[in-house]
DRENSETI-331825 format. One line per field, with one value per residue: x, y, z of N, C-alpha, C, O, CB in turn; residue number from 0. Coordinates in steps of 0.2 Angstrom, whole numbers, plus 5000, padded with zeros to 4 digits. Glycine has a CB too. Layout:
! DRENSETI-331825
n_u = [X  ...]
n_v = [Y  ...]
n_w = [Z  ...]
ca_u = [X  ...]
ca_v = [Y  ...]
ca_w = [Z  ...]
c_u = [X  ...]
c_v = [Y  ...]
c_w = [Z  ...]
o_u = [X  ...]
o_v = [Y  ...]
o_w = [Z  ...]
cb_u = [X  ...]
cb_v = [Y  ...]
cb_w = [Z  ...]
n = [NUM  ...]
END
This chain:
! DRENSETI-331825
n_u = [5068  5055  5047  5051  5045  5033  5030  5035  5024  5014  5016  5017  5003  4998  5000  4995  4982  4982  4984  4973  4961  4966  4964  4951  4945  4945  4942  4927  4922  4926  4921  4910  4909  4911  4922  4926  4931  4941  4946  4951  4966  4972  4974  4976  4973  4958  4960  4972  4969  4965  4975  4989  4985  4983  4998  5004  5000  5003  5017  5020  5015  5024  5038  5034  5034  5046  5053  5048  5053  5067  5067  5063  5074  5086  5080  5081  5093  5100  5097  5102]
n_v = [5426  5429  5418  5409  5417  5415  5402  5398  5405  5397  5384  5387  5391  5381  5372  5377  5376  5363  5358  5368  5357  5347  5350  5355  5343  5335  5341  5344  5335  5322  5320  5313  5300  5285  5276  5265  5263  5264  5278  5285  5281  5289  5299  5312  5310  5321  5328  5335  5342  5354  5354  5358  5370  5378  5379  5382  5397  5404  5400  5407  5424  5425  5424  5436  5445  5446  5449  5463  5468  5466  5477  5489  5491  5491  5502  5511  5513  5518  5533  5539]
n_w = [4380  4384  4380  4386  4400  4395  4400  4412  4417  4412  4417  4431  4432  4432  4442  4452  4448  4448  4462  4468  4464  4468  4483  4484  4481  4490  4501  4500  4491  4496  4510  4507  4502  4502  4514  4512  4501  4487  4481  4492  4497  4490  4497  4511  4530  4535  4546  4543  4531  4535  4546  4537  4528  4538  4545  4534  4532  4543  4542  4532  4534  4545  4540  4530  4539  4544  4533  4533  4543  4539  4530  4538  4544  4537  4530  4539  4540  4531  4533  4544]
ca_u = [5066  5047  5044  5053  5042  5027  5034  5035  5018  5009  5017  5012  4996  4996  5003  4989  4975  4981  4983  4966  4958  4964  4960  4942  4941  4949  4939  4921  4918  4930  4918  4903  4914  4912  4926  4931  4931  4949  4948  4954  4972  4976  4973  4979  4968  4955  4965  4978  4967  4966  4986  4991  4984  4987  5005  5007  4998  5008  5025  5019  5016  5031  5042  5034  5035  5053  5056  5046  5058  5073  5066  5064  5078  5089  5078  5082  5101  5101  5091  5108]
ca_v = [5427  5429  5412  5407  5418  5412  5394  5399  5406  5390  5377  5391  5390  5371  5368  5380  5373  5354  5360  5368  5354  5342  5352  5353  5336  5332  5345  5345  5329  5313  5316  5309  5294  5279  5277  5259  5265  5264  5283  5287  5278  5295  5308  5312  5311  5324  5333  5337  5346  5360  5357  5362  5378  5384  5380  5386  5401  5406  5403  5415  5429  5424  5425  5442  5448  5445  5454  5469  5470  5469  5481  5493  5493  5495  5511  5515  5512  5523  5538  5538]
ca_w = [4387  4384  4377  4395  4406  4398  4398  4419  4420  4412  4424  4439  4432  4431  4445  4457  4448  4449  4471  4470  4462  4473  4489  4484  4482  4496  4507  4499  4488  4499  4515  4504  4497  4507  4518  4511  4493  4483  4482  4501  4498  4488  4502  4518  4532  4536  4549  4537  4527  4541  4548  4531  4526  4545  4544  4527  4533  4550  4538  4526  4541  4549  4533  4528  4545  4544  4528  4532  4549  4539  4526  4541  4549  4533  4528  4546  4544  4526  4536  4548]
c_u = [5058  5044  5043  5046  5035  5024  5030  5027  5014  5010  5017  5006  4994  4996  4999  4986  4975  4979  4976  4960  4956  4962  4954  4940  4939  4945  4931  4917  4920  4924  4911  4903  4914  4919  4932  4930  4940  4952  4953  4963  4975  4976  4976  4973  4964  4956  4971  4973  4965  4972  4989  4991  4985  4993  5008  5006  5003  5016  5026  5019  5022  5038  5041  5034  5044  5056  5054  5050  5064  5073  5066  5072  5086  5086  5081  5091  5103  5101  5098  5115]
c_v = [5427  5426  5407  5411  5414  5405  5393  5400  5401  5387  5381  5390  5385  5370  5372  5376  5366  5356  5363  5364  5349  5343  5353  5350  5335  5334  5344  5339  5322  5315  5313  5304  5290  5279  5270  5260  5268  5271  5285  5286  5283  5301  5307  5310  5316  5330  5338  5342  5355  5360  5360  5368  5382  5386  5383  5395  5406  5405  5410  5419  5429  5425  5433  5447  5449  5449  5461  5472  5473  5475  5489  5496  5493  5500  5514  5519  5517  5530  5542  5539]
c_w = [4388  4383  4385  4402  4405  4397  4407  4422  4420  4417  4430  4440  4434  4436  4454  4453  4449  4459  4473  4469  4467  4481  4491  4482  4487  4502  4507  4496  4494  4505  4513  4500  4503  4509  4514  4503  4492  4484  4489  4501  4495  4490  4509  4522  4533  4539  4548  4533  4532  4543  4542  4531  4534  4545  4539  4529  4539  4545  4536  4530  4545  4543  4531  4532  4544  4540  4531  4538  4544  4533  4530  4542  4543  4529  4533  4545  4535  4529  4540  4546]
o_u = [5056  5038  5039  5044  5032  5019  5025  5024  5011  5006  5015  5003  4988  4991  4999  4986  4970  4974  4973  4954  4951  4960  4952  4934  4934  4943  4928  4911  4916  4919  4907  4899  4918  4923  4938  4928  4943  4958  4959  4967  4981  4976  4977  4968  4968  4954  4974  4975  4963  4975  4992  4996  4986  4995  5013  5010  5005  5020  5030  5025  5024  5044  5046  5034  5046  5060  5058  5050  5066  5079  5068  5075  5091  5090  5082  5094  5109  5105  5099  5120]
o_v = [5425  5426  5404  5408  5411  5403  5390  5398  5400  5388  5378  5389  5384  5366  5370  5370  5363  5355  5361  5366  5348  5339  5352  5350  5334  5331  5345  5337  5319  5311  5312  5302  5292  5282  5270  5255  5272  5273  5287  5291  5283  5306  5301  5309  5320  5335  5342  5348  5360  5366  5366  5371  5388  5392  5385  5399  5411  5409  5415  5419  5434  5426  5436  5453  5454  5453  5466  5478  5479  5479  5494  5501  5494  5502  5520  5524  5520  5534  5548  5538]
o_w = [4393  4385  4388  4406  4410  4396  4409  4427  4426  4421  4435  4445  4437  4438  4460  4455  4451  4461  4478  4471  4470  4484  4496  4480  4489  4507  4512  4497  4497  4504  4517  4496  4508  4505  4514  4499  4494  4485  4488  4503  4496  4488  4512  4519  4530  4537  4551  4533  4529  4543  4543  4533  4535  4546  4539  4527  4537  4546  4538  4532  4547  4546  4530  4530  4543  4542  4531  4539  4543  4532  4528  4541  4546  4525  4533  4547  4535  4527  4539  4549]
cb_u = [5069  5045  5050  5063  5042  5022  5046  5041  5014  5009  5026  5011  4994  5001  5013  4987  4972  4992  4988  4966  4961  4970  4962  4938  4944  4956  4942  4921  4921  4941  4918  4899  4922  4911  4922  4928  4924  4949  4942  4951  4973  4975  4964  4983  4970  4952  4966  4982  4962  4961  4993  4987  4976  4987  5008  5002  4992  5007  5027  5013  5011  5032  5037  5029  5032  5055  5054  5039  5060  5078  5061  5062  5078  5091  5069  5081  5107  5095  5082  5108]
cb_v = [5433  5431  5408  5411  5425  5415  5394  5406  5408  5385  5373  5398  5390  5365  5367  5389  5373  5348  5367  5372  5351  5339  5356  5356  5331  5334  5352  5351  5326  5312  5320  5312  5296  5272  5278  5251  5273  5261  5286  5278  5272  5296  5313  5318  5309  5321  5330  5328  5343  5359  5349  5361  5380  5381  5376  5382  5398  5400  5399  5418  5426  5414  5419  5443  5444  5439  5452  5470  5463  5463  5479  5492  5487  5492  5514  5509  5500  5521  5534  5533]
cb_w = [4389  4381  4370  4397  4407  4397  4395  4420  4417  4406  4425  4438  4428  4428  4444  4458  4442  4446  4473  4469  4457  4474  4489  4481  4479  4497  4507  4494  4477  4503  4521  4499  4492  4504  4525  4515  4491  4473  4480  4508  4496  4482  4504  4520  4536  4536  4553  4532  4524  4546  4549  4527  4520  4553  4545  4519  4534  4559  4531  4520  4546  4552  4527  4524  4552  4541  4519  4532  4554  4537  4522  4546  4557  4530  4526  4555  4547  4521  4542  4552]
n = [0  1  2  3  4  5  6  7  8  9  10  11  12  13  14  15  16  17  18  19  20  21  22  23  24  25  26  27  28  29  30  31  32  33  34  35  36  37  38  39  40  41  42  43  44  45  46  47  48  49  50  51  52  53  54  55  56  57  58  59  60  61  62  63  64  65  66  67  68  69  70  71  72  73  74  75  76  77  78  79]
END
């Protein structure tokens, strides 16, 4: 089981640093790369790099709002 978890960590790891690689390309080096340069064809547009992490952002909040509700209101219905 131990070999497995940190089997699970590595490709966690991997698989944030490959996301934060390409995010600080994408966000900090591409707008200083010609526009008609081969690189481009492997990113999204520029506006995407801001819709992204907003919506990813308002899930999570909306997601952990959710749980901390239903975590009330089954301590509530224990308490009763």
């Amino acid at each position: 089981m131990e070999l497995a978890d940190r089997a699970i960590g590595f490709l966690l790891s991997l698989v944030s640093l490959s996301i934060f690689t390409y995010y600080t390309f994408w966000v900090i080096i591409l707008p200083f790369v010609d526009s008609d340069h081969f690189i481009h064809q492997y990113f999204l547009p520029q506006e995407f790099a801001i819709l992204i992490p907003v919506f990813a952002g308002v899930a999570l909040l909306s997601l952990l709002c959710i749980f901390v509700g239903f975590v009330m209101l089954k301590s509530k219905k224990k308490k009763t």
